[in-house]
mmCIF file of the N, C-alpha and C atoms, coordinates in Angstrom:
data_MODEL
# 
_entry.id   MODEL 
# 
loop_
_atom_site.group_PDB 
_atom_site.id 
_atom_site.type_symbol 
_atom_site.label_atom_id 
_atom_site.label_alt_id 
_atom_site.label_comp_id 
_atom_site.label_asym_id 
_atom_site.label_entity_id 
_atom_site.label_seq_id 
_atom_site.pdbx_PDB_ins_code 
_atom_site.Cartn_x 
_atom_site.Cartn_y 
_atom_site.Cartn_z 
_atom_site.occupancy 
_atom_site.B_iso_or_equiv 
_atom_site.pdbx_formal_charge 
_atom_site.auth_seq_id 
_atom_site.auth_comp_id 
_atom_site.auth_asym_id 
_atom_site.auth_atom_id 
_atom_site.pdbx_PDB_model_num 
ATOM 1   N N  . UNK A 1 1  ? -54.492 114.852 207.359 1.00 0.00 ? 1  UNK A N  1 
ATOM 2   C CA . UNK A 1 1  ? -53.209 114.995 207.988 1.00 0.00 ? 1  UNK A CA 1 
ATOM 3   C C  . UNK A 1 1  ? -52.780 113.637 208.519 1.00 0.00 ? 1  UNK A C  1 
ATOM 4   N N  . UNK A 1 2  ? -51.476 113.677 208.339 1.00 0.00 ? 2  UNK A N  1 
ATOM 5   C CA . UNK A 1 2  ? -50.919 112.217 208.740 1.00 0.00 ? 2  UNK A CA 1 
ATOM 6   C C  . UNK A 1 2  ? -49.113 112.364 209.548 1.00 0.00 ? 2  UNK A C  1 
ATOM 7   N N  . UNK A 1 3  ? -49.135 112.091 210.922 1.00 0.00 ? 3  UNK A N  1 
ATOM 8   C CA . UNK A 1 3  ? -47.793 112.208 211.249 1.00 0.00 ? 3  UNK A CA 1 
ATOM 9   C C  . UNK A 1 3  ? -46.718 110.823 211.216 1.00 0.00 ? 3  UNK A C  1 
ATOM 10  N N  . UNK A 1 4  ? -46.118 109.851 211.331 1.00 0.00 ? 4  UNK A N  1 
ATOM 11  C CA . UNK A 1 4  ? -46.166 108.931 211.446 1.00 0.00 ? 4  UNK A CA 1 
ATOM 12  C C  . UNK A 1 4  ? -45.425 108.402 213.021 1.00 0.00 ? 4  UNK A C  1 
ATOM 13  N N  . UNK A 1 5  ? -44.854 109.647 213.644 1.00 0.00 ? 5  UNK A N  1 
ATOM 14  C CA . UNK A 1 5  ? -44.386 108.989 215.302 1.00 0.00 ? 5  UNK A CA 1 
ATOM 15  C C  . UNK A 1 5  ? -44.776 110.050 215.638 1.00 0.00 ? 5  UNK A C  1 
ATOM 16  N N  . UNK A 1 6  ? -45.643 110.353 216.624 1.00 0.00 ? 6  UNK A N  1 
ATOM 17  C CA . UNK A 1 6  ? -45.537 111.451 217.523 1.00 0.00 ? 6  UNK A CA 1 
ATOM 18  C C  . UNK A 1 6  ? -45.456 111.258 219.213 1.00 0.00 ? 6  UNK A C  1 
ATOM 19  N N  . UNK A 1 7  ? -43.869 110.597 219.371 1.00 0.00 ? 7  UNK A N  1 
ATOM 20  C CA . UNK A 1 7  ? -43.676 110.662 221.027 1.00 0.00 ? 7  UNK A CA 1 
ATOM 21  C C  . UNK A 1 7  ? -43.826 111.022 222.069 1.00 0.00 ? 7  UNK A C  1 
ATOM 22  N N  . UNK A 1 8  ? -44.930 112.053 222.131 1.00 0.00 ? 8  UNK A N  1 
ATOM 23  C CA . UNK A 1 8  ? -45.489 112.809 222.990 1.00 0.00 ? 8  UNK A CA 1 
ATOM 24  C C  . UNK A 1 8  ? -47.118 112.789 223.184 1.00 0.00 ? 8  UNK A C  1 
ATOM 25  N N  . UNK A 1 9  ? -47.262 112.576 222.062 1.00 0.00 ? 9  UNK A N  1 
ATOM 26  C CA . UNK A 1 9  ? -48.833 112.152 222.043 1.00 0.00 ? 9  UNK A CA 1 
ATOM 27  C C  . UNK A 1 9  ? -49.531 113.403 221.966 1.00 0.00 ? 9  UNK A C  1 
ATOM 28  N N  . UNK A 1 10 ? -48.618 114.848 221.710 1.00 0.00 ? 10 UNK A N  1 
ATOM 29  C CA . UNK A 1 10 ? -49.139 116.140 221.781 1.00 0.00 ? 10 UNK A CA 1 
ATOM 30  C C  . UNK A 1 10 ? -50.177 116.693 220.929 1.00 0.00 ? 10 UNK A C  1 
ATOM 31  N N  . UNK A 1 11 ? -50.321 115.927 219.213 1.00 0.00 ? 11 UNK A N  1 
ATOM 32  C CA . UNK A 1 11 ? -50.664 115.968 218.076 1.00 0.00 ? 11 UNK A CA 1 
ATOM 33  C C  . UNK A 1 11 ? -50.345 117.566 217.097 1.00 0.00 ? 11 UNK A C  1 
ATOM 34  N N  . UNK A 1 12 ? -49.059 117.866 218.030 1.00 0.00 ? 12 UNK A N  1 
ATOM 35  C CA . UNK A 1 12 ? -48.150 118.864 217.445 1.00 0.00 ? 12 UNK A CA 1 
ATOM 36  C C  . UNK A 1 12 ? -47.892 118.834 215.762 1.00 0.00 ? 12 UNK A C  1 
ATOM 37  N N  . UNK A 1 13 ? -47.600 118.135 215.463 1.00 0.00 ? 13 UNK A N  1 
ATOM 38  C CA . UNK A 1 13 ? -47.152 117.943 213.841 1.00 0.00 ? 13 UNK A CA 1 
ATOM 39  C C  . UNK A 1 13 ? -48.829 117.935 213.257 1.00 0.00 ? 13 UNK A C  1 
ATOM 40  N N  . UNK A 1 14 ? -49.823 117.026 213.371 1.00 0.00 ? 14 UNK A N  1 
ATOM 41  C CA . UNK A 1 14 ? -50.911 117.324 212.817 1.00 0.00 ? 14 UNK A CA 1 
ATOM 42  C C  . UNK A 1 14 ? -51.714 118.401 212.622 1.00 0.00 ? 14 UNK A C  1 
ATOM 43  N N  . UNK A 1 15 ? -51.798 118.994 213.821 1.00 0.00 ? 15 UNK A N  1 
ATOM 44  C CA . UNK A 1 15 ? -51.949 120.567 214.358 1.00 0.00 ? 15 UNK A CA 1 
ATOM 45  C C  . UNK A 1 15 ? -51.361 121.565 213.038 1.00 0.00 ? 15 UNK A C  1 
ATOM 46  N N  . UNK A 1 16 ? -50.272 121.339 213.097 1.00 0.00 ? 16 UNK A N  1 
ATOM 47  C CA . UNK A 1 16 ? -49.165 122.491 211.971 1.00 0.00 ? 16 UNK A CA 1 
ATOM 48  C C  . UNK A 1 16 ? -49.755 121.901 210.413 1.00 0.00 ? 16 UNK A C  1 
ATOM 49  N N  . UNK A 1 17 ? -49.831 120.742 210.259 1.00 0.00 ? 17 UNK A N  1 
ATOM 50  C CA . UNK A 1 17 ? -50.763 120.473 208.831 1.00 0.00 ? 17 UNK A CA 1 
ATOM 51  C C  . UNK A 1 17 ? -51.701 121.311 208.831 1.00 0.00 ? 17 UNK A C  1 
ATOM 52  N N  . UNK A 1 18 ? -52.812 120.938 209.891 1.00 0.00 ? 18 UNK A N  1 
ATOM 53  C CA . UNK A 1 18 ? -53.836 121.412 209.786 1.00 0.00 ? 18 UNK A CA 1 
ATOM 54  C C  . UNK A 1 18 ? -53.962 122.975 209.150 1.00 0.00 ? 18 UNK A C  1 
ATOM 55  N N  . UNK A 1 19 ? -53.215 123.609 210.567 1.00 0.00 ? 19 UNK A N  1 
ATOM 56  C CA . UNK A 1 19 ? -53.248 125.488 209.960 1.00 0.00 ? 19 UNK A CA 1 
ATOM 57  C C  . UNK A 1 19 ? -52.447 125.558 208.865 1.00 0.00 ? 19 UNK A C  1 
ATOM 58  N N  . UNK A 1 20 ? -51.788 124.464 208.142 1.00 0.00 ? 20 UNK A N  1 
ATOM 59  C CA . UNK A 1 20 ? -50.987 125.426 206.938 1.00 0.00 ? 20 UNK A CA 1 
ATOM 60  C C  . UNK A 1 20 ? -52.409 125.081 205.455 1.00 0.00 ? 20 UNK A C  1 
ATOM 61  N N  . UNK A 1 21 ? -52.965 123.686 205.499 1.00 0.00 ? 21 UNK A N  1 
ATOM 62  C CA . UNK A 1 21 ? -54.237 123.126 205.126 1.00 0.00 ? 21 UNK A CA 1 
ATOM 63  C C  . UNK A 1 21 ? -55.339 124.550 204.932 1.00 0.00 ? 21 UNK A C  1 
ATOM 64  N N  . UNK A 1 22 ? -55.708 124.946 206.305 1.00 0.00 ? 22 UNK A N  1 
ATOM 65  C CA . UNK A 1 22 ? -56.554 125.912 206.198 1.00 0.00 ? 22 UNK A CA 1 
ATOM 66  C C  . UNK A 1 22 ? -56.654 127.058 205.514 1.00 0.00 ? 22 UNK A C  1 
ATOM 67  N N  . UNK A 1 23 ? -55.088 127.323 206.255 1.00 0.00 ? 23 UNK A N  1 
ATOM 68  C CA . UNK A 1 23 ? -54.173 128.653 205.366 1.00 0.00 ? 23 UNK A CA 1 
ATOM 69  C C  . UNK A 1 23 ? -54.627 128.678 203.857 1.00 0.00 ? 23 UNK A C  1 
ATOM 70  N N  . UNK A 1 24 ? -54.384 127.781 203.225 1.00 0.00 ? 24 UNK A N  1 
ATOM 71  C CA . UNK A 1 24 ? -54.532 127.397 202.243 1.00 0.00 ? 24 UNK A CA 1 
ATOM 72  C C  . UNK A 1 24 ? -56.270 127.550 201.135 1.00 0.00 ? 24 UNK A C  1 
ATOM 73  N N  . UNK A 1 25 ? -56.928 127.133 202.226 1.00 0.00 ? 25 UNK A N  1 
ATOM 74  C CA . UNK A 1 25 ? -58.163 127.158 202.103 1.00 0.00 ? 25 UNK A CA 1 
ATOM 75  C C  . UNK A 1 25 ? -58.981 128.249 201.701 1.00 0.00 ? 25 UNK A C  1 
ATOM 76  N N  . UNK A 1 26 ? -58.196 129.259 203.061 1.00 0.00 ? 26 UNK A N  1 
ATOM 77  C CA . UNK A 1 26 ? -59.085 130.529 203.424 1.00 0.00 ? 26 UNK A CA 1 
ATOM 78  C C  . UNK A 1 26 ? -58.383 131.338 202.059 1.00 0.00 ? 26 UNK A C  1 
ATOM 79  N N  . UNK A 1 27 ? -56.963 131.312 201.725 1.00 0.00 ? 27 UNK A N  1 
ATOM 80  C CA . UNK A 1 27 ? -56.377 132.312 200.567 1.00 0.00 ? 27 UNK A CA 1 
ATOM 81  C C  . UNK A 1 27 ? -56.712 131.872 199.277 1.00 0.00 ? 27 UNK A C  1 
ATOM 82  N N  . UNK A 1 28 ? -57.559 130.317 199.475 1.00 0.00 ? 28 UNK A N  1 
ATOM 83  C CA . UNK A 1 28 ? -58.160 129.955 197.960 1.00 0.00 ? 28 UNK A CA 1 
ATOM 84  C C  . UNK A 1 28 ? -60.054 130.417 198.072 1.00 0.00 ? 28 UNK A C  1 
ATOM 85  N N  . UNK A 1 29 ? -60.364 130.596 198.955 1.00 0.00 ? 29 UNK A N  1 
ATOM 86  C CA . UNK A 1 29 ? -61.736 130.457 199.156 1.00 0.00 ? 29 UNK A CA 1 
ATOM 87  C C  . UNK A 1 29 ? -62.643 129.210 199.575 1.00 0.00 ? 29 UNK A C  1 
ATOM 88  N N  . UNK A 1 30 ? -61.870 128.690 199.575 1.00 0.00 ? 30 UNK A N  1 
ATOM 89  C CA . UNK A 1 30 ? -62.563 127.173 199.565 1.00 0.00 ? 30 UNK A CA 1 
ATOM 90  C C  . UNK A 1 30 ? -62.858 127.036 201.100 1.00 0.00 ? 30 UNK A C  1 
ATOM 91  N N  . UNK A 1 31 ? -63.945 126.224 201.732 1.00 0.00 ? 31 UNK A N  1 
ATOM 92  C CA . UNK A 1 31 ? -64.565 125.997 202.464 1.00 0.00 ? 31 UNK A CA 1 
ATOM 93  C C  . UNK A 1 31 ? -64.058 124.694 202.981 1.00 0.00 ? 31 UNK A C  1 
ATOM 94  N N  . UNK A 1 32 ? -64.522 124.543 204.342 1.00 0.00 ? 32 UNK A N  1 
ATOM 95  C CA . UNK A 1 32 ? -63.564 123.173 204.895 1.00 0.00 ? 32 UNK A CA 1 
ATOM 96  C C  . UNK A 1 32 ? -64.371 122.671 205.299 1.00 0.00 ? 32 UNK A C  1 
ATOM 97  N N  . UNK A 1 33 ? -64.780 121.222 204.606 1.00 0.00 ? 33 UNK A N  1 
ATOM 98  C CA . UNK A 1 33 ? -66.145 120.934 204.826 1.00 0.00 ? 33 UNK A CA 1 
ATOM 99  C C  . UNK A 1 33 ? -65.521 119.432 206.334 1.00 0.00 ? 33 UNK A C  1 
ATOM 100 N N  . UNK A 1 34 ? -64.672 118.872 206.414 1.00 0.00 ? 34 UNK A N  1 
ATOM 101 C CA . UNK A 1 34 ? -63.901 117.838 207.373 1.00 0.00 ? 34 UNK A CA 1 
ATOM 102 C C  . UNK A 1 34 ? -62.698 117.930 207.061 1.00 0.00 ? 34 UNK A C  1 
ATOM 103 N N  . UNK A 1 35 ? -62.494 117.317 208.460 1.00 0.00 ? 35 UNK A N  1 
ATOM 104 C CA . UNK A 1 35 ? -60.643 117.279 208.728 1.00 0.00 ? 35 UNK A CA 1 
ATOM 105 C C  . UNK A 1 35 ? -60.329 115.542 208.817 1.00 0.00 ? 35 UNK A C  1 
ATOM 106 N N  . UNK A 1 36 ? -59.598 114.816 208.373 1.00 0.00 ? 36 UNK A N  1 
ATOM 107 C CA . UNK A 1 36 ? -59.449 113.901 208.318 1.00 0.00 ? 36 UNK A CA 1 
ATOM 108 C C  . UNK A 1 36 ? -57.822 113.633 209.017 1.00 0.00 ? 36 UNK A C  1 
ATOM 109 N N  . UNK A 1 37 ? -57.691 113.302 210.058 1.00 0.00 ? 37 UNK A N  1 
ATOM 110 C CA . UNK A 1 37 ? -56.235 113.167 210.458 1.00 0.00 ? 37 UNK A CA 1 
ATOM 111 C C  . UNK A 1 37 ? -56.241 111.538 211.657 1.00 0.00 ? 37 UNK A C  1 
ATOM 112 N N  . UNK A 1 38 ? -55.037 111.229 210.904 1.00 0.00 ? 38 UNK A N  1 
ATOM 113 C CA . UNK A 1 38 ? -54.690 110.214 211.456 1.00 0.00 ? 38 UNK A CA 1 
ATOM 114 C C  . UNK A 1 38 ? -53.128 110.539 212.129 1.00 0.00 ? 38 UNK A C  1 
ATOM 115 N N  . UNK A 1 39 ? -53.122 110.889 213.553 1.00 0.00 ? 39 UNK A N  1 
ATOM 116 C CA . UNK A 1 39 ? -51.727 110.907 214.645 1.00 0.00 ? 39 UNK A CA 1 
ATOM 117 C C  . UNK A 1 39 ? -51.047 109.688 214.602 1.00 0.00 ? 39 UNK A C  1 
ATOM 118 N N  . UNK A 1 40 ? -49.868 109.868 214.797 1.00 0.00 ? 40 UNK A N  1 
ATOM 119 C CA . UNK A 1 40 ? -49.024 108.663 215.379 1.00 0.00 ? 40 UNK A CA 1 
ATOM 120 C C  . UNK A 1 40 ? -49.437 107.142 214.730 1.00 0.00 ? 40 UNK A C  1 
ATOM 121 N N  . UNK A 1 41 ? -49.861 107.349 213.470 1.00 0.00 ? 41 UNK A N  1 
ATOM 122 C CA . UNK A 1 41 ? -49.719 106.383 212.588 1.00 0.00 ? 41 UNK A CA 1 
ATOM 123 C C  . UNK A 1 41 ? -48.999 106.046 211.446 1.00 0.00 ? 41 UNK A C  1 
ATOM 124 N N  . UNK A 1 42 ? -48.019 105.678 211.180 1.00 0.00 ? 42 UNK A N  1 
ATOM 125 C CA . UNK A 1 42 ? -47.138 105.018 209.844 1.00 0.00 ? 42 UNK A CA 1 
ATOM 126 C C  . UNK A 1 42 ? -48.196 104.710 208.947 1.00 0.00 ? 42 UNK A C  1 
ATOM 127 N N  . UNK A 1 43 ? -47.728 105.329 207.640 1.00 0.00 ? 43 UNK A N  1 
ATOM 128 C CA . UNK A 1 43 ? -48.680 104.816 206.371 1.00 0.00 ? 43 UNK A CA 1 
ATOM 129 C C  . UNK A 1 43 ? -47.847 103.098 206.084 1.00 0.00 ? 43 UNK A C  1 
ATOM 130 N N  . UNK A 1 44 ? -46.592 102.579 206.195 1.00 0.00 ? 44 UNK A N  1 
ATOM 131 C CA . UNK A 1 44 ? -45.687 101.770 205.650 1.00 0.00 ? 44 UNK A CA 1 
ATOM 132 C C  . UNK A 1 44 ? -46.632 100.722 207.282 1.00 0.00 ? 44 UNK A C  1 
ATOM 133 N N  . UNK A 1 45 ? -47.123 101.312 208.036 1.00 0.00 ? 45 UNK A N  1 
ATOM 134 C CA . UNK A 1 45 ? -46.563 100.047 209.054 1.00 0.00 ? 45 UNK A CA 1 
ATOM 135 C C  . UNK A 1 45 ? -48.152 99.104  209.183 1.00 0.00 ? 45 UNK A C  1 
ATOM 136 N N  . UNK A 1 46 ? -49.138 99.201  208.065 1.00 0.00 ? 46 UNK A N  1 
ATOM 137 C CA . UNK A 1 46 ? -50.209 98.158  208.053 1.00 0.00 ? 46 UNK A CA 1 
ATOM 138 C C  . UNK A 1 46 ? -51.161 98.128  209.014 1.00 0.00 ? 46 UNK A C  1 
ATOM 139 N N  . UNK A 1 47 ? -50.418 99.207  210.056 1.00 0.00 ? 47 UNK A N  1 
ATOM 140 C CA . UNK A 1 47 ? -51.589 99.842  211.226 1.00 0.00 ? 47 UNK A CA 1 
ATOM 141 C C  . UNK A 1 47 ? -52.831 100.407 210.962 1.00 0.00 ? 47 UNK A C  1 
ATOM 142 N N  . UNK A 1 48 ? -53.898 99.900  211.026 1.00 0.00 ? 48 UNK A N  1 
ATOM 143 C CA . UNK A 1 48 ? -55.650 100.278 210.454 1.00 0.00 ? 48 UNK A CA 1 
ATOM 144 C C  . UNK A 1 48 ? -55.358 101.902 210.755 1.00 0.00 ? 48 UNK A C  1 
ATOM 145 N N  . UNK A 1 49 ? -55.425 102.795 209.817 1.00 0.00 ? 49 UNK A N  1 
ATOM 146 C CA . UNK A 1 49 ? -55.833 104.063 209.694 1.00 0.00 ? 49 UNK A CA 1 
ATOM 147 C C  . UNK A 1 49 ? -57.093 104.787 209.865 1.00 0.00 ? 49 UNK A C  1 
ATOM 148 N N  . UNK A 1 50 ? -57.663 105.009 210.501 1.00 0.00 ? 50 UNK A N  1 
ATOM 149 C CA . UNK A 1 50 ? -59.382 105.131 210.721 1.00 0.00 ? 50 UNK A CA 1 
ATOM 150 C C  . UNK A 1 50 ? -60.016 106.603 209.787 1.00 0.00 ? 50 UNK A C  1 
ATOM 151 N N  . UNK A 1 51 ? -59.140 107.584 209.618 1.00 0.00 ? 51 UNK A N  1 
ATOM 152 C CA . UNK A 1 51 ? -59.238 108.497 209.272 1.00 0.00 ? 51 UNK A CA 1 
ATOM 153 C C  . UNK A 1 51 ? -59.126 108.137 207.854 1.00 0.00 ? 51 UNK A C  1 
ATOM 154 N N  . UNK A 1 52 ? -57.936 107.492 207.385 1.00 0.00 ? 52 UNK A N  1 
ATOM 155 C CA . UNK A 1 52 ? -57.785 106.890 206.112 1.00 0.00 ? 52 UNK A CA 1 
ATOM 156 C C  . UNK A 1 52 ? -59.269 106.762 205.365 1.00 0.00 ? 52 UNK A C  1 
ATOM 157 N N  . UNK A 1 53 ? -59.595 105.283 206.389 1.00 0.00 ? 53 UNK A N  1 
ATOM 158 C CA . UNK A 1 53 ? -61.013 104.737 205.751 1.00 0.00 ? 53 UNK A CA 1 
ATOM 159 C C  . UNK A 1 53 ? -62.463 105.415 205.595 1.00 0.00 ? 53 UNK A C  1 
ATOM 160 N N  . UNK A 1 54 ? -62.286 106.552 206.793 1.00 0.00 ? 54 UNK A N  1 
ATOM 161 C CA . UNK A 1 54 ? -63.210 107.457 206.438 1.00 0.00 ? 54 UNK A CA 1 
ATOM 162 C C  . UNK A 1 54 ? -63.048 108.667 205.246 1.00 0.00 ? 54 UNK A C  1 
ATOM 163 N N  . UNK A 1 55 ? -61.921 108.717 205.216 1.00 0.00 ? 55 UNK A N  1 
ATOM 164 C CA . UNK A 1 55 ? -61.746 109.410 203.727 1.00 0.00 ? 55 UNK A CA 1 
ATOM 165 C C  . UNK A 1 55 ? -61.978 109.016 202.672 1.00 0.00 ? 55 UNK A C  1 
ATOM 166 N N  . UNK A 1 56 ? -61.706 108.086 202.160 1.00 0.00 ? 56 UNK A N  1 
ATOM 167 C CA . UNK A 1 56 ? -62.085 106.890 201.347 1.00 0.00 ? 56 UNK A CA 1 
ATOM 168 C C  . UNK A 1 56 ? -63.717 106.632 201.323 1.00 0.00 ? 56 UNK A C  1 
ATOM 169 N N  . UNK A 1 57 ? -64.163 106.534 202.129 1.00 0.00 ? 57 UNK A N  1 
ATOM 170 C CA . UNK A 1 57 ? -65.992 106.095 202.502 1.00 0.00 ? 57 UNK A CA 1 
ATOM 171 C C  . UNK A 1 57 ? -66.147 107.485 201.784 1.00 0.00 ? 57 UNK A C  1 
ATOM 172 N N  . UNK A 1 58 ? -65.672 108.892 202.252 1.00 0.00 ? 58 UNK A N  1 
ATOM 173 C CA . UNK A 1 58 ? -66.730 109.935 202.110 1.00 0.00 ? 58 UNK A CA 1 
ATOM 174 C C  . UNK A 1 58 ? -66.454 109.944 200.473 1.00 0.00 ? 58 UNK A C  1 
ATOM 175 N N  . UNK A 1 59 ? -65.300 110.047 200.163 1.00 0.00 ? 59 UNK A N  1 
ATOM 176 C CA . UNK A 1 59 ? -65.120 110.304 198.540 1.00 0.00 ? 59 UNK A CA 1 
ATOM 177 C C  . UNK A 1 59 ? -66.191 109.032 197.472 1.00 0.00 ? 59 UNK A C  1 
ATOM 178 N N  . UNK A 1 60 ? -65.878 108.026 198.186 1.00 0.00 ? 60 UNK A N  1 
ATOM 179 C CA . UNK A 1 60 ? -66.762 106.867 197.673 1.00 0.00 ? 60 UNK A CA 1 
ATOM 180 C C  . UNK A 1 60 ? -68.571 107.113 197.420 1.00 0.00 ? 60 UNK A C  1 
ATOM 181 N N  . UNK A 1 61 ? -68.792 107.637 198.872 1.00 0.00 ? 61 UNK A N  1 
ATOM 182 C CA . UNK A 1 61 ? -70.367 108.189 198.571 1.00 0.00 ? 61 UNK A CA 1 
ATOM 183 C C  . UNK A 1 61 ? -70.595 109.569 198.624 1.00 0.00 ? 61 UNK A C  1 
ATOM 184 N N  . UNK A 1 62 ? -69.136 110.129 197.607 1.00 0.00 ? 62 UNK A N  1 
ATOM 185 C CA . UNK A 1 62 ? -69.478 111.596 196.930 1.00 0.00 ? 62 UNK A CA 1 
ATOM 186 C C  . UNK A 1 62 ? -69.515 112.672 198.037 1.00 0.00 ? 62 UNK A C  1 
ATOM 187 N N  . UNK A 1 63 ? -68.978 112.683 199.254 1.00 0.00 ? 63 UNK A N  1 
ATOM 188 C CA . UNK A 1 63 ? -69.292 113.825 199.718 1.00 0.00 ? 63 UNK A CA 1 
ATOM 189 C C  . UNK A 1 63 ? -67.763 114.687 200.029 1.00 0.00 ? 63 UNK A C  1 
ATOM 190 N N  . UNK A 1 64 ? -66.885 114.524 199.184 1.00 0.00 ? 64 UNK A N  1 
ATOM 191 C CA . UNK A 1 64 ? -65.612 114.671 199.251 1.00 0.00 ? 64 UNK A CA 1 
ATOM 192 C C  . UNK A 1 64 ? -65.479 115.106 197.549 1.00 0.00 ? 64 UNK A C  1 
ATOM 193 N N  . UNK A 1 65 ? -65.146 116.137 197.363 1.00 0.00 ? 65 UNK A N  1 
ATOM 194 C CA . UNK A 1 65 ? -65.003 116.844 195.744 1.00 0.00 ? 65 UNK A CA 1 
ATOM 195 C C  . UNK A 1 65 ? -63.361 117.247 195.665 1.00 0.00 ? 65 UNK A C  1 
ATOM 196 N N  . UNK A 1 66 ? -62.843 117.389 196.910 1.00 0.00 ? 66 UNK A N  1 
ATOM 197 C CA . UNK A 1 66 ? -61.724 117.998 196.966 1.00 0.00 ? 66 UNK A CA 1 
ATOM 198 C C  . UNK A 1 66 ? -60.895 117.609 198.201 1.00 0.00 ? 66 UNK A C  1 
ATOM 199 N N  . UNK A 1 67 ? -59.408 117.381 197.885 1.00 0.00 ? 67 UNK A N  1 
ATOM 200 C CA . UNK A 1 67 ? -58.579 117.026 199.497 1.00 0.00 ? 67 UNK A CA 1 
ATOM 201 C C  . UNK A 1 67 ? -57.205 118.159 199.203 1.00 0.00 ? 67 UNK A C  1 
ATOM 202 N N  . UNK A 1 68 ? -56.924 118.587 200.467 1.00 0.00 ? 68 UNK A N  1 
ATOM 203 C CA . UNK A 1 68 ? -55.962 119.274 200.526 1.00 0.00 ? 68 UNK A CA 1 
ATOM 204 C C  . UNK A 1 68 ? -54.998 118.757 201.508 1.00 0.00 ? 68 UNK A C  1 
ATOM 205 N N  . UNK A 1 69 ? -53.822 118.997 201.452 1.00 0.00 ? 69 UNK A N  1 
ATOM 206 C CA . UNK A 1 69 ? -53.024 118.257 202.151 1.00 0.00 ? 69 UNK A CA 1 
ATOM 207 C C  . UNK A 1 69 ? -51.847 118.763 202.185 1.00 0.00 ? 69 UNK A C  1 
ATOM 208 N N  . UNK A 1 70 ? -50.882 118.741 203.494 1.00 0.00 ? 70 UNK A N  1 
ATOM 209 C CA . UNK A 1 70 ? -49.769 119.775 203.243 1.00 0.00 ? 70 UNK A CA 1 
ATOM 210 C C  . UNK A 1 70 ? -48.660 119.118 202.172 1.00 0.00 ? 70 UNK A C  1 
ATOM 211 N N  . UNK A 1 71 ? -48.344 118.114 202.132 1.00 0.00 ? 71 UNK A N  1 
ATOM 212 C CA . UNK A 1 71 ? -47.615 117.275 201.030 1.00 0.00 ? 71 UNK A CA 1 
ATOM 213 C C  . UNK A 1 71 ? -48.203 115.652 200.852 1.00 0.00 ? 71 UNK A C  1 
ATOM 214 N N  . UNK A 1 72 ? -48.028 115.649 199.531 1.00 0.00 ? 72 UNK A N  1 
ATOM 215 C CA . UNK A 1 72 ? -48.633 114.284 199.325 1.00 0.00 ? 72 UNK A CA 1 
ATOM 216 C C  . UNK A 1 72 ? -48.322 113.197 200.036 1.00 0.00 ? 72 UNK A C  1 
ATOM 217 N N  . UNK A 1 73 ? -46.957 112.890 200.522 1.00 0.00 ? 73 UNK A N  1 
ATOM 218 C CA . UNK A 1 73 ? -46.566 112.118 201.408 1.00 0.00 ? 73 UNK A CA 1 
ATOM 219 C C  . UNK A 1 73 ? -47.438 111.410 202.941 1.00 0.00 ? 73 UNK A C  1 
ATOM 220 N N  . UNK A 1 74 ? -48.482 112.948 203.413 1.00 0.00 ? 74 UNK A N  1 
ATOM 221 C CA . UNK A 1 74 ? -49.040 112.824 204.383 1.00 0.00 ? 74 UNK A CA 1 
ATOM 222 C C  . UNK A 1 74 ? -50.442 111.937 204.021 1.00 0.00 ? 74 UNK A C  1 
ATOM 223 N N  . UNK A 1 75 ? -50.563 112.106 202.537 1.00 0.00 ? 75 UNK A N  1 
ATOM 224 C CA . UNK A 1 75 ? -52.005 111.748 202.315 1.00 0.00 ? 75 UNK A CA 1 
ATOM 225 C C  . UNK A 1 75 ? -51.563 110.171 202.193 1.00 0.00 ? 75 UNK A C  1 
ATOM 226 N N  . UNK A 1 76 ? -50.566 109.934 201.651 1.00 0.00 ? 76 UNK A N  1 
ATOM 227 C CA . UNK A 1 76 ? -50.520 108.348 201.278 1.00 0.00 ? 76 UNK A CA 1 
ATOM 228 C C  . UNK A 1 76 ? -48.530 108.176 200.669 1.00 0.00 ? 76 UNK A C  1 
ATOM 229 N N  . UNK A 1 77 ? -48.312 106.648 201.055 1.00 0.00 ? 77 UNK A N  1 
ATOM 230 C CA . UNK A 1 77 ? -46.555 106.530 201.080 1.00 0.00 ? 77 UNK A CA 1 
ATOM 231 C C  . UNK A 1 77 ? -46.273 106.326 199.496 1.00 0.00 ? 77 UNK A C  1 
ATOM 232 N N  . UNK A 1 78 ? -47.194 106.117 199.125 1.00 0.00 ? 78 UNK A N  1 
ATOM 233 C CA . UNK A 1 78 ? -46.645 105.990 197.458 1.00 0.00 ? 78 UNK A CA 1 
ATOM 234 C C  . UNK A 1 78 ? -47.573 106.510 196.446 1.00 0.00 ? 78 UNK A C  1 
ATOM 235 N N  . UNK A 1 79 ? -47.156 107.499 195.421 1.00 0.00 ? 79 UNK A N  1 
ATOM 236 C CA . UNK A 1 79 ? -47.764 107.756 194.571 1.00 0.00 ? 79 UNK A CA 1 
ATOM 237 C C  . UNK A 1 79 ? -47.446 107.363 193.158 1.00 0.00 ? 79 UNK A C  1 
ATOM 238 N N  . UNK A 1 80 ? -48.136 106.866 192.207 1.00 0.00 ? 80 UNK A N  1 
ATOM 239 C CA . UNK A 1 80 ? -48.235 106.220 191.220 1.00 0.00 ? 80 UNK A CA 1 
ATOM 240 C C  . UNK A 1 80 ? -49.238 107.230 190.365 1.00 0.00 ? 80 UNK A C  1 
ATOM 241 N N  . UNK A 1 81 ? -48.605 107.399 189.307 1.00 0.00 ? 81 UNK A N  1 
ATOM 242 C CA . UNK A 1 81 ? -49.576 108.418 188.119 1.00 0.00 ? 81 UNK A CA 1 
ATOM 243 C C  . UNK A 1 81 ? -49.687 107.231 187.110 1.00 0.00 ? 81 UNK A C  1 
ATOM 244 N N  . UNK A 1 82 ? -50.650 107.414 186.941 1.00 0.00 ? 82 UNK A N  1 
ATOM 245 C CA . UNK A 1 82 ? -51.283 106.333 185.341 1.00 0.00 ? 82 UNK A CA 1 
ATOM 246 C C  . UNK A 1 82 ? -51.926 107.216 184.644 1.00 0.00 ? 82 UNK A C  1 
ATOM 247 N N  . UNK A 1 83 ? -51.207 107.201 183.125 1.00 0.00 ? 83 UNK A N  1 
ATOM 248 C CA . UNK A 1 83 ? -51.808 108.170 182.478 1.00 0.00 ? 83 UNK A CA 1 
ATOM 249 C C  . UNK A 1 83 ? -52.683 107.181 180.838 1.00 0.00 ? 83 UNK A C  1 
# 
């Protein structure tokens, strides 16, 4: 999950990823093995993402098979298909 302003600091918008994420989960079967969310961070603004890099680490040493996400947008600002 990724919000990019949250003025309140409530982590309201990540929160609502999260349960629609799960939602998702529980009506596929799939198991939720981590939550990876980065609050009140801009993907555009070069601000170190910590959640980012741990997503990245876990998929890197395989312990990540699968990411769900409420729209791609949240996971990352640009998507590029190479086929």
């Amino acid at each position: 999950m990724r919000i990019s302003h949250d003025r309140t600091g409530a982590g309201l918008g990540v929160t609502r990823q999260e349960q629609d994420c799960r939602a998702l989960c529980d009506r596929l079967g799939s198991e939720v093995a981590g939550v990876y969310a980065d609050n009140d961070v801009s993907a555009y603004s070069g601000r170190p993402r910590p959640q980012w890099r741990r997503l990245n680490a876990d998929i890197t040493d395989g312990r990540v098979d699968a990411i769900v996400c409420r729209h791609v947008d949240r996971l990352t600002p640009r998507v590029s298909w190479k086929m």
